[in-house]
C-alpha positions as CSV (number, residue, x, y, z in Angstrom):
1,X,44.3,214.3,83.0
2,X,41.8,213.3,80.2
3,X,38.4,214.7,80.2
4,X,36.0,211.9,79.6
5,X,33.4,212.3,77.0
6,X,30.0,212.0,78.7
7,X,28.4,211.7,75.4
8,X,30.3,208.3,74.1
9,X,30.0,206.8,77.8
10,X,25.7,207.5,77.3
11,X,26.2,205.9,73.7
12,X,28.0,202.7,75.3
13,X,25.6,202.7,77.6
14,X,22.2,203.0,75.0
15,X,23.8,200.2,72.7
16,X,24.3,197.5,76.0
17,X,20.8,198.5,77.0
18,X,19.5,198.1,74.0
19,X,21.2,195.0,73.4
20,X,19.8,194.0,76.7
21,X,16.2,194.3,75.5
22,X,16.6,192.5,72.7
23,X,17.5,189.9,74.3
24,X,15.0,190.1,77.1
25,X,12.3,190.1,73.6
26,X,13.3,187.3,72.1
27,X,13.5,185.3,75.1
28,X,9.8,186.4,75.5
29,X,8.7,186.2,72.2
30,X,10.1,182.6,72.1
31,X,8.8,181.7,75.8
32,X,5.3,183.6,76.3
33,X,4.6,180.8,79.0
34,X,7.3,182.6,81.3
35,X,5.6,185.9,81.4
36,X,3.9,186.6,84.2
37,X,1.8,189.8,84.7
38,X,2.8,192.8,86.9
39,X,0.6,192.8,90.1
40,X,0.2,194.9,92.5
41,X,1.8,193.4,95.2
42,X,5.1,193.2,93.0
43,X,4.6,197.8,92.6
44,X,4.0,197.7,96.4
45,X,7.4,195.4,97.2
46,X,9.5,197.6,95.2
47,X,7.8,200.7,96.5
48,X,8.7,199.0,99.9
49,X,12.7,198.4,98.8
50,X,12.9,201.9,97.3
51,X,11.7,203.6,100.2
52,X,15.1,205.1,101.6
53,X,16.9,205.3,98.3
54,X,18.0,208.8,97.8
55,X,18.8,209.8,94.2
56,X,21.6,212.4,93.3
């Protein structure tokens, strides 16, 4: 049975995140209009759905 390498799974992982923001920039940086701030009420919903999640 093959061990599988932790650290190359975490470098797939950084390089499709990273890709991911990029993406997520240039959308923003080429549609400012579709920002909309972070409020309150958006902290407090996910506060509400996170509520029971239990992290290993």
């Amino acid at each position: 049975m093959e061990v599988p390498n932790v650290y190359e799974a975490n470098k797939d992982e950084r390089i499709i995140m990273s890709l991911f923001l990029d993406l997520l920039i240039k959308d923003a940086m080429q549609n400012p209009s579709k920002l909309v701030p972070y409020t309150q009420e958006m902290s407090d919903e996910m506060d509400d759905l996170l509520t029971n999640v239990i992290i290993d």
